[in-house]
PABA-399979 format. One record per residue: x, y, z of N, C-alpha, C in turn; residue in one letter. Coordinates in steps of 0.001 Angstrom, whole numbers, padded with zeros to 6 digits, always signed. Each point is the difference from the previous one (the first is absolute). Example, Ala and Ser with C-alpha at 12.3 -4.5 7.8 and 13.67 -1.06 7.14 Angstrom:
BEGIN
+013190-005690+007800-000890+001190+000000+000900+001200+000000A-000350+001050-000720+000820+001190+000060-000770+001090+000730S
//
This chain:
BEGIN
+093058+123730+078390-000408-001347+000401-001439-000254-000435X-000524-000963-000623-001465-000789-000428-000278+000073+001683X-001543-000840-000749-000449-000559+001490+000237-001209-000064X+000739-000964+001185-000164-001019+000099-000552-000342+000868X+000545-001238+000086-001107-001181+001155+001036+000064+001539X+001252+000070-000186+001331-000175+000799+001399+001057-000262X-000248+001007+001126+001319+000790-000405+001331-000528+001261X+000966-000032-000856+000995-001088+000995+001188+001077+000624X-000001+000568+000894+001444+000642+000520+000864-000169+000525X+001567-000044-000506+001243-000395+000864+001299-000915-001175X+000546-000421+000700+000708-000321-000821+000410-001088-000914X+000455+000784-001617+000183-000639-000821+001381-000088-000157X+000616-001238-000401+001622-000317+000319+000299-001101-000758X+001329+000150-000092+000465-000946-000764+000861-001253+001020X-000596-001525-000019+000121-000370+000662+001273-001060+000075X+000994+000044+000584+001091-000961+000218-000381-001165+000594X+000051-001401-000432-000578-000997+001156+001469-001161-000450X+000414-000424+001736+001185-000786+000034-000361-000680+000974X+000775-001798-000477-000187-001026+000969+000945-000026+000580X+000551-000446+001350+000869-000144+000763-000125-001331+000589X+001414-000794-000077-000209-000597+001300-000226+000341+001669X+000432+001175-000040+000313+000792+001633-000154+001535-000115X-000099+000314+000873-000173+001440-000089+001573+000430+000540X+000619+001038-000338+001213+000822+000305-000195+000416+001272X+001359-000705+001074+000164+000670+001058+000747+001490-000155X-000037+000941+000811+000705+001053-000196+001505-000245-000137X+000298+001151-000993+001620+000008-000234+000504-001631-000706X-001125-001128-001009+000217-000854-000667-000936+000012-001048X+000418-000802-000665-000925-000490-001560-000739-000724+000146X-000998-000442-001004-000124-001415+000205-001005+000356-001865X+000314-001557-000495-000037+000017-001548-001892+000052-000183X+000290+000487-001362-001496+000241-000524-000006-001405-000872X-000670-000274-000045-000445-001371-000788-000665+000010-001249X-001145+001279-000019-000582+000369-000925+000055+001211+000251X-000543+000697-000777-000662+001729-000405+000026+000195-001018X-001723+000575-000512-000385+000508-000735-000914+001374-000307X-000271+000804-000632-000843+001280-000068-000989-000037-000351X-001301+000270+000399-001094+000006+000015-000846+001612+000120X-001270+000107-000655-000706+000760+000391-000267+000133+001303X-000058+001210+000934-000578-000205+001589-000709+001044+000522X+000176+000020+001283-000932+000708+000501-001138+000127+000783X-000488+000031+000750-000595-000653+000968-001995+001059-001016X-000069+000857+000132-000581+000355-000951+000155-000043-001697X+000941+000072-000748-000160-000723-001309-000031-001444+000324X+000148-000551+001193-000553-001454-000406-001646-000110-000195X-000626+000617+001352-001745-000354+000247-000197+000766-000981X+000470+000856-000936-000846+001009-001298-000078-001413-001369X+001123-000634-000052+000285-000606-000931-000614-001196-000031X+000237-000795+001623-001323-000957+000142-001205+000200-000331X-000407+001229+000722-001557+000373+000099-000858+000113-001528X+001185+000670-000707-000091+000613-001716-000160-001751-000509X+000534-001269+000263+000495-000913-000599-001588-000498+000024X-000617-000033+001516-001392-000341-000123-000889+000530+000161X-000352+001239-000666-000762+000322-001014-000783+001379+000701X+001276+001035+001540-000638+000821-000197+000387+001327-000870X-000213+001303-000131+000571+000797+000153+000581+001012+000425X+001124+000290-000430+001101+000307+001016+000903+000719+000003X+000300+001296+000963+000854+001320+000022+001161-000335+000665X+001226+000459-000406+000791-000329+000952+001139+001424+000354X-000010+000373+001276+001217+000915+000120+000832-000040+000899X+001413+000048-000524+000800-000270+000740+001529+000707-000295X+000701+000113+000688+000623+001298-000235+001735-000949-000728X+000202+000293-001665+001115-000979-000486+000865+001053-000526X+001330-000555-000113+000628+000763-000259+000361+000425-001999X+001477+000301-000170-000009+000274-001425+000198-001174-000602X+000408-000739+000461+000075-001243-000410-001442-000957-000854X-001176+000472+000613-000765-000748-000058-000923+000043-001685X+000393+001672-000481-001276+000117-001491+000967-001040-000977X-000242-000504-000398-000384-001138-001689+001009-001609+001151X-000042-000091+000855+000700-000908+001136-001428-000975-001012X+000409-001979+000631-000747-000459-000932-001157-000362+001485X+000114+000975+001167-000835-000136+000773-001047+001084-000065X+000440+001234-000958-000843+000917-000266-001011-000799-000763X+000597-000373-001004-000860-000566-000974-001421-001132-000176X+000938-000794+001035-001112-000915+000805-001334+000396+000468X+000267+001192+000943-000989+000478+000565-000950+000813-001105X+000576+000901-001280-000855+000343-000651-000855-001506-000715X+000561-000235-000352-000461-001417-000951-001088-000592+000498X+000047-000255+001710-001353-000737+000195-000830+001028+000626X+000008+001361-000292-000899+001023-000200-000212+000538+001545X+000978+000100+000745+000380+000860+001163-000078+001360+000065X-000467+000898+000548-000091+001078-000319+001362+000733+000908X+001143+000427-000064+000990+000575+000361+000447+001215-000471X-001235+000776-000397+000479+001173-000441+000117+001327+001395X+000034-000184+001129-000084+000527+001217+001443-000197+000702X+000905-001517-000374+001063-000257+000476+000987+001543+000330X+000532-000071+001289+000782+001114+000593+001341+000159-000567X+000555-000160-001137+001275+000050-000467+001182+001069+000513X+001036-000461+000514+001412+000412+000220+000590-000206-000910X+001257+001788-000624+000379-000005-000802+001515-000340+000111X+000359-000367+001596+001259-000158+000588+000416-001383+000351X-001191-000683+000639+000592-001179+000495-000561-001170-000773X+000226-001175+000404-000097-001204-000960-001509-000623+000703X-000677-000655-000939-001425-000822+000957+000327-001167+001190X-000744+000523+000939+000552-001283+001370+000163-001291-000332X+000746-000431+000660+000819-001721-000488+000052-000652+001484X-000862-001076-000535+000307-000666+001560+001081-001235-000096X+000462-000092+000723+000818-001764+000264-000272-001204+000868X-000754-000460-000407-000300-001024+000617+000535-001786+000234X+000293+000428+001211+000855-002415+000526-000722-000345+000441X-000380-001357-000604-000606-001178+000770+000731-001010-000177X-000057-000673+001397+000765-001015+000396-000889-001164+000100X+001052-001525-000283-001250-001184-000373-001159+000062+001619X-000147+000607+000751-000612-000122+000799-001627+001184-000113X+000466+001065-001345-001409+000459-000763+000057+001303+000987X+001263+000081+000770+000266+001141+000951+000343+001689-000499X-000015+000504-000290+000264+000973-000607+000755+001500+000732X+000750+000658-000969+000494+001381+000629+000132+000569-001485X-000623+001924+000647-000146+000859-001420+001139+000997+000220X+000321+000031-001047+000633+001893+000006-000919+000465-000946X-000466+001362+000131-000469+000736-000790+000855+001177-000339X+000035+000795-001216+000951+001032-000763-000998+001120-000133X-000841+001156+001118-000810+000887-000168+000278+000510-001209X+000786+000561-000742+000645+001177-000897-001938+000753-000738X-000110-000575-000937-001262+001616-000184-000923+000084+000815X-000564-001394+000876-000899+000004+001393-000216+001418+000840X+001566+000394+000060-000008+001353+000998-001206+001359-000503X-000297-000160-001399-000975+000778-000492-000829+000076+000853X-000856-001675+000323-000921+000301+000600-000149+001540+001407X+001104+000398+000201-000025+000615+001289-000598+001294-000423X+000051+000413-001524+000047+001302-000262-001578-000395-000874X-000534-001006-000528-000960-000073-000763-001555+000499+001030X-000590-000115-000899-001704+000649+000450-000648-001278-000309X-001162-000106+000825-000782-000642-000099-001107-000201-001375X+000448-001455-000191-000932-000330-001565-001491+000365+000044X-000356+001560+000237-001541-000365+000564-000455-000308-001619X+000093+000271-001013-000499+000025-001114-000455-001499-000572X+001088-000270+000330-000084-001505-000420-000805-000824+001294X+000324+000211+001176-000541-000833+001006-001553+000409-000161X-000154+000975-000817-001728+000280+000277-000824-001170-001470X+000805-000042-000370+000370-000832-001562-000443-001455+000345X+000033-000691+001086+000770-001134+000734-001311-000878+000517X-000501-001154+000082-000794-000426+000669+000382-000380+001477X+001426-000440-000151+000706-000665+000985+001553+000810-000205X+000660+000488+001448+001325+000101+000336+000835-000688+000692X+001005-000875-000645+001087-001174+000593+000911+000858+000437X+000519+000128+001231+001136+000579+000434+000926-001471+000203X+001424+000162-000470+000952-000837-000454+000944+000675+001148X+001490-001032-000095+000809+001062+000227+000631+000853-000422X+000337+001287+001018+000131+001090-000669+000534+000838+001089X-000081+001420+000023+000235+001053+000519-000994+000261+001465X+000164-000246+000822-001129+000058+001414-000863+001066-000132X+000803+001389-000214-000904+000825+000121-001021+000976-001500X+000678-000686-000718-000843+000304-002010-001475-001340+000264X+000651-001520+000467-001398-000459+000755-000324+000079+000715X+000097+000890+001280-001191+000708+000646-000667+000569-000592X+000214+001195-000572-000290+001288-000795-001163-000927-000865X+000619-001094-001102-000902-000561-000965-001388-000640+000647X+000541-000412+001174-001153-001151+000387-000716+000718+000861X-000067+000905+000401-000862+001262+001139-000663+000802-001031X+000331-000020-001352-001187+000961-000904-000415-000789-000869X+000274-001537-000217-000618-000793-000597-001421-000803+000935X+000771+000072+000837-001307-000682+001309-001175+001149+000125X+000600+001478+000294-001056+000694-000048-000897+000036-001269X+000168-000428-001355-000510+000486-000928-000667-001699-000013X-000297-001024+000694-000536-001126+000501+000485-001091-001523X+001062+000150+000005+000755-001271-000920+000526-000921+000748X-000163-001458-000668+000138-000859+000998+001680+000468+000056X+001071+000132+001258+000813+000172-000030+001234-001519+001430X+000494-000419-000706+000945-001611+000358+001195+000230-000095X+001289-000314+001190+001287+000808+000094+000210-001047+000740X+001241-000424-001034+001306-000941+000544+001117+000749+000159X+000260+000564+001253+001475-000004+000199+000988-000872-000364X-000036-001079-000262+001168-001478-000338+001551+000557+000792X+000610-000131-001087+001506+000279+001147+000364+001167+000151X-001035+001097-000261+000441+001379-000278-000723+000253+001936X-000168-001029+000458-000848+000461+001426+000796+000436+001078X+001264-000394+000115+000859+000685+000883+000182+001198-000172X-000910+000856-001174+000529+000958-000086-001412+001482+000300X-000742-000903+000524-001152+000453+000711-000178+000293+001441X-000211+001180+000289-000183+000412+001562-001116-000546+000995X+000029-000151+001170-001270-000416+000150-001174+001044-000216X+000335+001171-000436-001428+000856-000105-000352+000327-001471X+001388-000789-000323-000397-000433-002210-001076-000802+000531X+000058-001167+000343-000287-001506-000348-001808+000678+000697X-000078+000504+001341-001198-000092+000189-000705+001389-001129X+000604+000967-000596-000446+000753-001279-000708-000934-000751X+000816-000831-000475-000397-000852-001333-001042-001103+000229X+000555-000301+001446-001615-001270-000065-001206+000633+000564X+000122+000987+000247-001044+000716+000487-001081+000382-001227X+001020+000359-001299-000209+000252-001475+000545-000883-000981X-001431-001486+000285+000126-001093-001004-000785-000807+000262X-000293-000664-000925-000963-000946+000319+000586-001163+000376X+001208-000625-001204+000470-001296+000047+001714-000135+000734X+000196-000431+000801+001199+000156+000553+000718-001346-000515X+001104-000114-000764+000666-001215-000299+001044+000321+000621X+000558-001509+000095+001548-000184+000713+000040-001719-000111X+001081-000218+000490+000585-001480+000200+000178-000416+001738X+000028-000545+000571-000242-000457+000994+001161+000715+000654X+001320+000344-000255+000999+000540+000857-000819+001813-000159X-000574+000438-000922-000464+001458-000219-000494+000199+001231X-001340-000998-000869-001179+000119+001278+000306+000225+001610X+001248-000639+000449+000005-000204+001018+000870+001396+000677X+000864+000073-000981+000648+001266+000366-001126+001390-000131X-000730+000138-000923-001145+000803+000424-000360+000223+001092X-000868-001199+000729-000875-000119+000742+001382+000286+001975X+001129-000439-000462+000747+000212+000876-000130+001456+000250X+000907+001100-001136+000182+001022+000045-001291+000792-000149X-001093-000126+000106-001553+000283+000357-000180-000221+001474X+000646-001195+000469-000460-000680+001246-001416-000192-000187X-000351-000865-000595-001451-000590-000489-000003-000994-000131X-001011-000401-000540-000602-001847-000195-000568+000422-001765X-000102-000887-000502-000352-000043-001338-001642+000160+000034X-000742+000020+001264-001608+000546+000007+000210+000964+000361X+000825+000663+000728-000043+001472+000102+000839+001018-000863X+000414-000781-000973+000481+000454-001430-001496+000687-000666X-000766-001371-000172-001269-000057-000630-001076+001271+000697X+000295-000045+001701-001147+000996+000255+000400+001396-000705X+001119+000274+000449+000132+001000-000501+000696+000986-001286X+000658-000994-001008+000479-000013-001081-001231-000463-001282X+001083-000672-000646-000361-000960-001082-001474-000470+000032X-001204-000451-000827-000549-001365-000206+000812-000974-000042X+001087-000165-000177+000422-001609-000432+001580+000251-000067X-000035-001287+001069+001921-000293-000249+000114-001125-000744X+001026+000042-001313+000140-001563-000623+001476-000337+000931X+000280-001102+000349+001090-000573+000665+000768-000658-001017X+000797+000034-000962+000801-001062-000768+000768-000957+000895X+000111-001544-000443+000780-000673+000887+000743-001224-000276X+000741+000455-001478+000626-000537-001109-000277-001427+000047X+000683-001057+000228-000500-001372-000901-001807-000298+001106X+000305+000673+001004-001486-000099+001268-001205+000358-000609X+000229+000759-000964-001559+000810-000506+000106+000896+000247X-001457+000912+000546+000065+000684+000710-001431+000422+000429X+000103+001351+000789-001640-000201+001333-000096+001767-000495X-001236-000044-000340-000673+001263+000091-001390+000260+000644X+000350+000974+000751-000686+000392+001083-000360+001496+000143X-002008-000521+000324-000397+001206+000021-001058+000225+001404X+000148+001159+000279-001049+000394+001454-000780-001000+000307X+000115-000428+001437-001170-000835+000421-000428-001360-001129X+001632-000028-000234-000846-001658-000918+001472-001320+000243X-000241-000902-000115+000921-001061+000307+000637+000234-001785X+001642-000235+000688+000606+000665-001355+000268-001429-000952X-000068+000624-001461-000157-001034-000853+001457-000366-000602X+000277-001484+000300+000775-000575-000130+000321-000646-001589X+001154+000654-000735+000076-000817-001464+001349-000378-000379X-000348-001336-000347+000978-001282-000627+001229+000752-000611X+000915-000207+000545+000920+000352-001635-000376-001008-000980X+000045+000196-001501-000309-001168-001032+001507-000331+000134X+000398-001345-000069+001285-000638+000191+000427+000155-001329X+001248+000067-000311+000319+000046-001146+001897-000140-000058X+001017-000533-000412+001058+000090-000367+000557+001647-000088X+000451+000796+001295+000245+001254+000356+001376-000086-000504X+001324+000890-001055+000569+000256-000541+000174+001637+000588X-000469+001032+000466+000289+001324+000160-001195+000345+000706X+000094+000273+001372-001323+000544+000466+000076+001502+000292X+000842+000716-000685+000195+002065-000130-001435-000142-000525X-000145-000305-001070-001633+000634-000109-001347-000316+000806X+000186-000791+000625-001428-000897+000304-001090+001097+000782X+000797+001098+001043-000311+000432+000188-001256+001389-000601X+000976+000589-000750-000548+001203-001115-001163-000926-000880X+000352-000822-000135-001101-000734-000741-001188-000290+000250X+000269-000650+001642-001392-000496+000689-000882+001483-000319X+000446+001029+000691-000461+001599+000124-000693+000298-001017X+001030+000119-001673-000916+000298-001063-001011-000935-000350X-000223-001444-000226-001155-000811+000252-000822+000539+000685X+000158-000190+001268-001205+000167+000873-000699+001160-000233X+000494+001153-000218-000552+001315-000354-000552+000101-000896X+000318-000730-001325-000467-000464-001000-001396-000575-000051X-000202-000637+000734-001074-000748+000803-001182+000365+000467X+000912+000939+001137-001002+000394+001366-000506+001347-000826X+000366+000490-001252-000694+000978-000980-000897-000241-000706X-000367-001460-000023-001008-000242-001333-001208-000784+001749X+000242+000647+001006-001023-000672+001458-000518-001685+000468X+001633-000348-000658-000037-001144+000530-000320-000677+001767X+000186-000921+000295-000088-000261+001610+001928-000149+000373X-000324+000735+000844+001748-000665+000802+000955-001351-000434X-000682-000728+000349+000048-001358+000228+000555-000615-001857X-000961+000828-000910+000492+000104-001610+000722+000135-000104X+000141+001635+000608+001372+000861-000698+001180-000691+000536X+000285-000408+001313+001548-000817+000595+000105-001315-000495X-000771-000610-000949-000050-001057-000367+000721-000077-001688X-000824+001521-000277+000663+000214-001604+001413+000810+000380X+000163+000294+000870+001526+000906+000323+000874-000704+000041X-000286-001481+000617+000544-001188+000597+000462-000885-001376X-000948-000113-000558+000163-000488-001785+000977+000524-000680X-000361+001239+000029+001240+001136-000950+000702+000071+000665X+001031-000076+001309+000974+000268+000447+000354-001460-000168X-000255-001171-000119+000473-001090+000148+000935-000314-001606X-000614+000618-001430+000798+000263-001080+000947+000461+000297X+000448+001488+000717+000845+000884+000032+001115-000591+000566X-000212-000937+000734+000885-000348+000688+000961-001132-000509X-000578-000544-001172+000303-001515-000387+001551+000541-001295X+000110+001555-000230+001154+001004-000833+000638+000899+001015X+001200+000337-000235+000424+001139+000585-000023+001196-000689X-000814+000834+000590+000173+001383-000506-002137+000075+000523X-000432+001008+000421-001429+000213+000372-000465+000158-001611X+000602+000486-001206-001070+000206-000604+000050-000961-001339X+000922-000916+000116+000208-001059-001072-000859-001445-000159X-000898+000158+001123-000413-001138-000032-001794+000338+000207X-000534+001169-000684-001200+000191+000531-001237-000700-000645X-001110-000541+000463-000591-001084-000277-001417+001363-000836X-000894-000931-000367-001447+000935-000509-000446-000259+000514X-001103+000454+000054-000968-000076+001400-001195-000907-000304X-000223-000635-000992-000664-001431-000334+001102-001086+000659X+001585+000506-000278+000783-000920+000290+000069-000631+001849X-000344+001193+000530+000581+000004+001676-001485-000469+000170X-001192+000257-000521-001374-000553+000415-000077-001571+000036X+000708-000600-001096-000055-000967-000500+000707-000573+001108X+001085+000629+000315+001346-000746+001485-001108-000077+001461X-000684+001230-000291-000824+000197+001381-001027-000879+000413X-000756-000367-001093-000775-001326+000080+000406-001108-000071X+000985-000611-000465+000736-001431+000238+000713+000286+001354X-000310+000883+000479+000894+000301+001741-001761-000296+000646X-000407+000765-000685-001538+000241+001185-000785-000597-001071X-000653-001217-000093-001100-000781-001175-001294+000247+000322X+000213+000696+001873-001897+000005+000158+000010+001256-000436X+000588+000616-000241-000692+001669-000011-001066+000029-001157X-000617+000866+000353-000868+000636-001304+000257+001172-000601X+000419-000296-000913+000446+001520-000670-001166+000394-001234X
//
């Protein structure tokens, strides 16, 4: 692994995305309307965003045989990803998720672990994480990100961990491991809350004793990031004609990090996250629609005209 600016861990997948009118009651059908295949991944998305505006960027994640000369391998070499660390299985196929949304923007996943299970047997990237300015924990394996984010924190890299839908699969003495060891805690407003439930906490006593900083996503709402002892900062979604909101999420994440690396103010970075997730959303698929980062600046100031940039 180089040194980069952003090493990204968890999973890279190949992504199924289908519209529904309804979701399937048990023991019935109900018709797909669309589906198509996409690059995915909840980590190859924020590597590919992050890479798109302009940092650099490691990515490991455990794919199967399926994945060398795949035209998702290729991608990632091309815009100069560094994946030479990836955990390869010589048995199973790279994780595949399936994803329905219904016209109500509601969603349900299946995920297909198959080479994921590596993670159980892999070692910790110290080589590369020492490599790293910053460590994104994605979803993934609970206890390969403990392991990652407890020797990345000690070695004082900024270290930021989204559980996303991989969180049910966290104990409560994972969840207080990991925020204990991180700086940036992301989630979406149902995360957050289930966190702070299965913590039995408040989102300031997240802060006393975890994280610097929880970002709250809160899809077409914006969203509120909040840090110790400060009134939490509230940002616009940029409105925009929403077509697929699977990415908006992974997106806001790689932006902002993107961002909050070059020591922007808060208030910037959820504003340019807010910009770039508002493209992503206007295509289906997270990585087909990614904007440049003159491009999302340009969205960010016709959203915000007083700022000074």
């Amino acid at each position: 692994m180089k040194n980069v600016d952003l090493l990204v861990l968890g999973h890279t997948a190949f992504d199924y995305i289908m519209q529904v009118k309804e979701f399937s009651k048990i023991n019935t059908s109900a018709i797909v309307e669309k589906m198509e295949t996409f690059n995915g991944g909840a980590a190859g998305n924020v590597a590919v965003v992050a890479s798109k505006l302009g940092l650099d960027v490691g990515l490991i994640s455990c794919i199967g045989k399926d994945f060398k000369d795949s035209d998702y391998e290729q991608l990632l070499l091309n815009q100069g990803i560094d994946i030479s660390d990836m955990i390869v299985s010589e048995d199973a196929n790279t994780p595949t998720a399936f994803v329905l949304t219904n016209p109500d923007d509601e969603q349900m996943f299946y995920f297909y672990w198959g080479a994921a299970e590596k993670y159980q047997t892999s070692e910790v990237p110290k080589e590369a994480i020492d490599k790293a300015r910053a460590v994104h924990l994605a979803t993934g394996d609970p206890q390969y990100n403990i392991k990652a984010g407890k020797y990345a924190y000690s070695q004082n890299k900024l270290v930021s961990f989204d559980p996303g839908q991989d969180l049910h699969l966290y104990t409560t003495s994972d969840l207080e491991e990991l925020t204990n060891n991180c700086n940036i805690l992301f989630g979406n407003e149902h995360e957050i809350e289930y966190i702070c439930d299965l913590l039995e906490c408040t989102i300031d006593d997240l802060l006393s004793n975890g994280p610097n900083m929880v970002v709250q996503t809160l899809g077409d709402k914006g969203s509120l990031i909040y840090v110790k002892e400060e009134d939490p900062i509230k940002i616009d979604a940029v409105k925009t004609k929403a077509y697929d909101p699977t990415g908006a999420g992974d997106s806001y994440k790689a932006a902002f990090l993107s961002l909050y690396l070059h020591d922007n103010n808060l208030e910037t970075c959820g504003r340019y996250a807010s910009a770039v997730s508002s493209y992503i959303v206007e295509t289906q698929g997270t990585q087909t629609n990614i904007p440049t980062s003159d491009q999302a600046l340009e969205r960010m100031t016709n959203q915000w005209p007083e700022m000074d940039l």
